[in-house]
TIMIKE-117591 format. One line per 3 residues: number of its first residue (from 1); for each residue x, y, z of C-alpha. Coordinates in steps of 0.05 Angstrom, whole numbers. Layout:
BEGIN
NUM> X:Y:Z  ...
END
This chain:
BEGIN
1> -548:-372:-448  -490:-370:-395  -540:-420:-346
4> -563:-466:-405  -477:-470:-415  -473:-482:-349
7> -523:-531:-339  -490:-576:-398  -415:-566:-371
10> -439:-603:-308  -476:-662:-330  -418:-679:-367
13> -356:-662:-324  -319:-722:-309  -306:-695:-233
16> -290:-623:-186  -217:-623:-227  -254:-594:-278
19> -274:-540:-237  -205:-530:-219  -185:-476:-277
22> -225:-417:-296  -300:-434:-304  -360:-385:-306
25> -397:-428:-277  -366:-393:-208  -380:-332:-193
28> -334:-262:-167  -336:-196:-146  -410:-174:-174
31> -424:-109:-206  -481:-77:-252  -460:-30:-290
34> -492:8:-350  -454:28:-417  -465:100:-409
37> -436:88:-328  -374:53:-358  -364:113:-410
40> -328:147:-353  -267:89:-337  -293:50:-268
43> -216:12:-238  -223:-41:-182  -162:-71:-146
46> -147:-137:-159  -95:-196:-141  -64:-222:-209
49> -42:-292:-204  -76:-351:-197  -52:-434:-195
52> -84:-460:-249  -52:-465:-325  -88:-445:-397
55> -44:-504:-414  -82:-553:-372  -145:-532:-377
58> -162:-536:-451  -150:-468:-468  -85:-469:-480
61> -96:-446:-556  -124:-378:-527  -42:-366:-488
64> -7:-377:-430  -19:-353:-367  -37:-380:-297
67> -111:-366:-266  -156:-381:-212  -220:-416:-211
70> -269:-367:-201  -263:-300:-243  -242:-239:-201
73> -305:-201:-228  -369:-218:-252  -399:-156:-289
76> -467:-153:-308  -478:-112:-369  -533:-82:-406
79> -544:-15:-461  -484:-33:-488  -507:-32:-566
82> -478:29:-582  -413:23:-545  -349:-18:-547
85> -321:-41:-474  -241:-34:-472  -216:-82:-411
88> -140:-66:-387  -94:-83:-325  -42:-38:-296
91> 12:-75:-249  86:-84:-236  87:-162:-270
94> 71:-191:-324  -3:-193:-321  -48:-226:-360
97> -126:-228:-376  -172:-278:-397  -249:-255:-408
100> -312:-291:-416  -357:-259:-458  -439:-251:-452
103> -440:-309:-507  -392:-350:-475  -334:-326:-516
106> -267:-348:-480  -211:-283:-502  -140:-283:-475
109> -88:-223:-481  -18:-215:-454  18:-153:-465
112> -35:-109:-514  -27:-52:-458  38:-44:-460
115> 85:-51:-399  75:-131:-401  11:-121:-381
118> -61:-140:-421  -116:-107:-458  -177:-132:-490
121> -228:-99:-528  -294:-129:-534  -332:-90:-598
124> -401:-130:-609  -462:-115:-561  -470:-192:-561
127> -412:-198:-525  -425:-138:-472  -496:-148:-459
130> -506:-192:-410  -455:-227:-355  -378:-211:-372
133> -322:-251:-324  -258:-225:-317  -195:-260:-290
136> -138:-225:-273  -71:-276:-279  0:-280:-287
139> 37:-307:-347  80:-341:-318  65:-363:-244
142> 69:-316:-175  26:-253:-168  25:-180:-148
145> -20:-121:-132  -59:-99:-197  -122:-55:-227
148> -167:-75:-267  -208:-19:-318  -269:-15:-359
151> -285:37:-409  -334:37:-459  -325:87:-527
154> -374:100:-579  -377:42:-630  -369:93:-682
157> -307:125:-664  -252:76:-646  -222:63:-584
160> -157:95:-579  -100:61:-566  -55:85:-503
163> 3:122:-521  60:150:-468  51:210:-430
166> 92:264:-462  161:289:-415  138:348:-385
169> 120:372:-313  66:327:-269  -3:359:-278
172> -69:359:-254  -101:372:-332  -73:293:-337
175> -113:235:-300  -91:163:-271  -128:108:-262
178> -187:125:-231  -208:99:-161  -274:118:-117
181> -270:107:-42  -294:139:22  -253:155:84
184> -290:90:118  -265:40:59  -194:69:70
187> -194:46:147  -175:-21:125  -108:0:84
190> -113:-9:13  -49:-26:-32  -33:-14:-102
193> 12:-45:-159  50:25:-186  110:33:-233
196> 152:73:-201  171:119:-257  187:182:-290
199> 227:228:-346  215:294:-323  265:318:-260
202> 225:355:-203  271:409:-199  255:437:-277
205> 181:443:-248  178:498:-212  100:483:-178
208> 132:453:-127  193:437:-81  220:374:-102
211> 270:325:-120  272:258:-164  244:248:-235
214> 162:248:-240  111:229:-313  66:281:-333
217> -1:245:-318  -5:215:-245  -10:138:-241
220> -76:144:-193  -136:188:-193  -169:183:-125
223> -239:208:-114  -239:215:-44  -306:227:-2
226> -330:222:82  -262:250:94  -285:296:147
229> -269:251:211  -201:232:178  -126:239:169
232> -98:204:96  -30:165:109  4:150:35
235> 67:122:34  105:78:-11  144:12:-12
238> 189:1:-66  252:-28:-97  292:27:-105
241> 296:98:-81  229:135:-96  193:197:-82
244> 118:211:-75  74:269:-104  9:286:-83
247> -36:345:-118  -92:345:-66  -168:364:-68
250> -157:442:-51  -104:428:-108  -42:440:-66
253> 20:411:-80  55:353:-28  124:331:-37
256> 153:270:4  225:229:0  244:186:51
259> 193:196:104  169:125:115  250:120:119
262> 306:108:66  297:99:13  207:109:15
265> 164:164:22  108:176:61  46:235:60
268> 2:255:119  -56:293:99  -111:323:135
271> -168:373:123  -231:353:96  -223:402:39
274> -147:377:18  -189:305:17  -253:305:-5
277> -253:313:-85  -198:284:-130  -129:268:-98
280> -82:256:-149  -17:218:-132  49:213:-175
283> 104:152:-147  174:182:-183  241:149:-172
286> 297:181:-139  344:174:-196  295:162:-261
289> 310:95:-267  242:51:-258  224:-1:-209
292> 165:-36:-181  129:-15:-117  71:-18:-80
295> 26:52:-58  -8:41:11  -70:80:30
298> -97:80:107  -143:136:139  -145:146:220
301> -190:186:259  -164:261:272  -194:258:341
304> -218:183:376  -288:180:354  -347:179:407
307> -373:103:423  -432:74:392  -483:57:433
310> -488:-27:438  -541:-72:466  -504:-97:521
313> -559:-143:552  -579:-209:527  -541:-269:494
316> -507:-257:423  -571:-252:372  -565:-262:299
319> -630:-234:294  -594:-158:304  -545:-131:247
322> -477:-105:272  -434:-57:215  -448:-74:155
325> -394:-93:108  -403:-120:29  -344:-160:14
328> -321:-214:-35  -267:-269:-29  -227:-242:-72
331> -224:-179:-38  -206:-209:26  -144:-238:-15
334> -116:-181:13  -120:-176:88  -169:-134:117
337> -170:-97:181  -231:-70:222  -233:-25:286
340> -271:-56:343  -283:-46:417  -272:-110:452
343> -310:-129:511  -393:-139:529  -441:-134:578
346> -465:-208:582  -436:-270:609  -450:-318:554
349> -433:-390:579  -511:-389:591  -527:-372:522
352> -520:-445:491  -478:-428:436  -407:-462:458
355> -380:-394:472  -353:-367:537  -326:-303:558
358> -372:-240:557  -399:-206:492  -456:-163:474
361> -522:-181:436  -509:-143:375  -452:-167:333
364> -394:-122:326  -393:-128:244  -435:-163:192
367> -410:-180:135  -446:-210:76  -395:-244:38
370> -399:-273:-36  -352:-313:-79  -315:-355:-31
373> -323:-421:-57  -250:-433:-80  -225:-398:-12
376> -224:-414:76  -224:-350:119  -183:-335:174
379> -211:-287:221  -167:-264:276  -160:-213:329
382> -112:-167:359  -125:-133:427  -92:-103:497
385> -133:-147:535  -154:-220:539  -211:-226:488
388> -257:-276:451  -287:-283:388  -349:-317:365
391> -377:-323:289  -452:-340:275  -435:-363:199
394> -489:-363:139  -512:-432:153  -526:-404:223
397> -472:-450:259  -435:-414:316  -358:-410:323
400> -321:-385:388  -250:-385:404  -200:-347:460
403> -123:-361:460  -113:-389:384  -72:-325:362
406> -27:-316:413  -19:-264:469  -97:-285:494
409> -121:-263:418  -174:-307:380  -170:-337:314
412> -216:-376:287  -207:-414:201  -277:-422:171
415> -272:-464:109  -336:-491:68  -385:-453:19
418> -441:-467:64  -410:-434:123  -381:-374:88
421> -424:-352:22  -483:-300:50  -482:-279:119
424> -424:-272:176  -428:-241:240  -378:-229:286
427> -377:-209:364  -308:-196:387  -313:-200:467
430> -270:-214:517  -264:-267:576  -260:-223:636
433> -319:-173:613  -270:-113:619  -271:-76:551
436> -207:-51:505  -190:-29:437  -178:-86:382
439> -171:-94:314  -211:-148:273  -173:-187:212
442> -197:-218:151  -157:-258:101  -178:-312:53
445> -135:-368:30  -138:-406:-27  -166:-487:-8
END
C-alpha cells in the first residue's frame, strides 16, 4: 500500500520542496522485527531534532514540532495481530514523535510520556503489520541526544501507563531502558540523553559507599557482550553537579563523583565477568535537584591487540572486503570513530586511481551505508604520521586526499545519494609508506 502511496505522492508533487518535511517515501535506520521480539522493549539511540515544521508541511493539524526528511527508523513489522506496539522517547528536551503507520496513518504526540517527552500507542494490527516510520523531533527547534522504544503488550490486557519509580534505594529488581551492544560497537563512544535525577540520598542505602541523591530504577539497562578484550570507560557530562552508579554484571556495586573532574563522574571497569551480562547504570545529582546531561560509553583494549594480517601487495581492490561495518545516516549524525593502522605496502601512483601515497590492497573498513539521501559525509583522519586516505564509493568512483585536515591528516566530504547509499570502502595509508596508529572519523551533515 505504502509503494502504491508513494508512487501517487510523486507524480503529483509540484517539486523536491515537497520532499523537504517528513515523507515515507525516504527511508531510515531499517529493522525487522517480530511482535513476539518487540514483547521484550528493543531502545535505539537517536538525534531528536530536525529543520523542517508540521506547520509547513501540511500536517500542522496533527501538532507542532520540527522534523527531518527522512524518518530516523523504518521498522518492518509483522505477527502483530494479537499485540498492541507502545512507541516512547526518553531525552533531556522537549521531544516529540510523529509515526507513520503500516496504512499510511500520519500520528503526532508531544508530551504523553511524561517529562515533555512523547508516546504513542498504536492498537490495530493494520497499523503494525507492515512498514512503521518513526521520527524523532523537537517541539520547538534545536536537538539533543534521545532513545527511542518499542514494546508490544497483549491486545487484551492494556498497555500500562508509566508511573514514577517509588523513593527508595537504587536496585537491580528495577530496569532502565534497555540497550544491546558488544564491546566492538562501544569502540566508537556512544552518548546518551539522561535526566540527571533522584529522591533517594545515597547515604540511607547502605549497599554501597556513596553520596548524592539516586531513583530506584536505573535510567539504562545495558546488555553488554564481547567484553573480554576490553576496559568500559562511563563518565558523565552534565549541568550541574552529578554522581554516577553502576551495578555491574557480577552485580557489584561502583560509586563515582567527580572523577572526570568537578563537578562529573567517571567509571573504569574491567573484567569480562563485571561486563558481560546486564550493566545497570544510575546518573544521580549531587544535591537532588535535576538537570540535563549526557552518559558517554567508550571501551579500549586491556592489552594492544595483535595486528591483523593485510594484503600488502597489489593496488587498492574493491574486489576485497576490509571490516565490515552496517551503518545508517542517521547514525553517523553522531560522529563515529574507528581504530586503524595507517600505512601500506604498495606505492599506488601506478594504480590509476588519482591516489598517491602508499596503501594496501584490502581496504581498511567497509561500510555499507543506507539512508543518506538528506545527508554529505565527512570522513576524516587523525594520525602521528603523514597519512592518506582514499574512498572507493558505491557508484565505484575513487576519492583520495593527504593534507585537507591539518597536521598532514586527510579529509575528504562525499555528498550525493549515488556516491554514498550501498557500499564505501576506505584505505587509510600514508605518503611515506612508514606505518602508525590513526583513528578514522565519520560524521554526516545535513545538505
Amino acid at each position: 500500500m505504502k509503494l502504491f502511496l508513494a508512487s501517487i505522492f510523486l507524480f503529483l508533487s509540484m517539486g523536491m520542496a515537497a520532499l523537504a518535511c517528513p515523507a515515507y517515501q525516504l527511508a531510515g535506520g531499517s529493522f525487522t522485527y517480530t511482535g513476539d521480539q518487540l514483547y521484550s522493549p528493543t531502545t535505539f539511540g537517536v538525534q531528536a531534532g530536525g529543520d523542517n515544521s508540521l506547520a509547513n508541511c501540511g500536517l500542522g493539524t496533527l501538532g507542532s514540532g520540527n522534523f527531518r526528511s527522512a524518518p530516523d527508523y523504518s521498522f518492518d513489522l509483522s505477527g502483530m495481530d494479537s499485540y498492541s506496539l507502545v512507541i516512547d522517547v526518553d531525552s533531556p528536551c522537549d521531544a516529540a514523535l510523529l509515526v507513520n503507520t503500516a496504512n499510511g496513518q500520519w500520528l503526532f504526540d508531544d508530551d504523553s510520556n511524561g517529562n515533555l517527552d512523547p508516546r504513542i500507542e498504536l492498537a490495530t494490527a493494520a497499523q503494525t503489520n507492515g512498514r512503521v516510520d518513526v521520527w524523532v523531533g523537537t517541539f520547538a527547534g534545536g536537538g539533543c541526544s534521545a532513545t527511542v522504544t518499542l514494546e508490544t503488550f497483549l491486545t487484551q490486557a492494556p498497555a500500562p501507563v508509566p508511573t514514577p519509580a517509588p523513593a527508595s534505594c537504587p536496585t537491580w529488581n528495577m530496569q532502565g531502558a534497555q540497550i544491546q551492544l558488544t564491546g566492538d560497537q562501544l569502540y566508537a563512544p556512544q552518548r546518551y540523553g539522561v535526566q540527571a535525577q533522584g529522591t533517594t540520598p545515597a547515604s540511607s542505602c547502605g549497599e554501597f559507599q556513596g553520596t548524592g541523591y539516586f531513583s530506584a530504577a536505573p535510567q539504562y539497562s545495558f546488555y553488554l557482550s564481547g567484553m573480554d578484550p576490553y576496559r568500559l570507560a562511563i563518565d558523565v557530562v552534565a549541568e550541574c553537579d552529578t554522581t554516577l552508579l553502576v551495578n555491574s554484571a557480577d552485580t557489584m556495586w561502583h560509586f563515582d563523583d567527580d572523577g572526570a573532574g568537578y563537578p562529573n563522574p567517571r567509571l573504569d571497569l574491567v573484567g569480562a565477568q563485571a561486563l558481560n551480562g546486564r550493566v545497570d547504570v544510575w546518573v544521580g545529582s549531587y544535591s537532588g535537584a535535576p538537570c540535563n546531561a549526557t552518559l558517554n560509553m567508550e571501551t579500549f583494549y586491556v592489552t594492544a591487540p595483535a595486528p591483523q594480517p593485510q594484503q600488502a601487495g597489489g593496488c587498492p581492490n574493491f574486489a576485497l572486503s576490509g571490516q565490515q561495518v552496517n551503518i545508517t545516516g542517521q547514525q553517523l549524525y553522531s560522529p563515529q570513530a574507528y581504530g586503524v593502522q595507517a600505512g601500506g605496502g604498495t606505492p599506488v601512483g601506478d594504480c590509476g586511481i588519482g591516489a598517491g601515497g602508499y596503501a594496501n590492497a584490502t581496504p581498511d573498513y567497509t561500510f555499507f551505508l543506507s539512508g543518506m539521501d538528506q545527508y554529505r559525509l565527512a570522513i576524516d583522519v587523525d594520525s602521528q604520521c603523514d597519512s592518506t586516505l582514499i574512498v572507493n564509493a558505491a557508484n565505484g568512483q575513487w576519492f583520495y586526499d593527504d593534507d585537507s585536515n591539518g597536521n598532514l591528516d586527510p579529509r575528504l566530504d562525499l555528498r550525493g545519494a549515488h556516491l554514498l547509499n550501498g557500499r564505501v570502502d576506505i584505505w587509510v595509508g600514508s605518503f611515506g609508506g612508514n606505518s602508525c596508529p590513526a583513528t578514522l572519523n565519520m560524521e554526516t551533515w545535513n545538505n
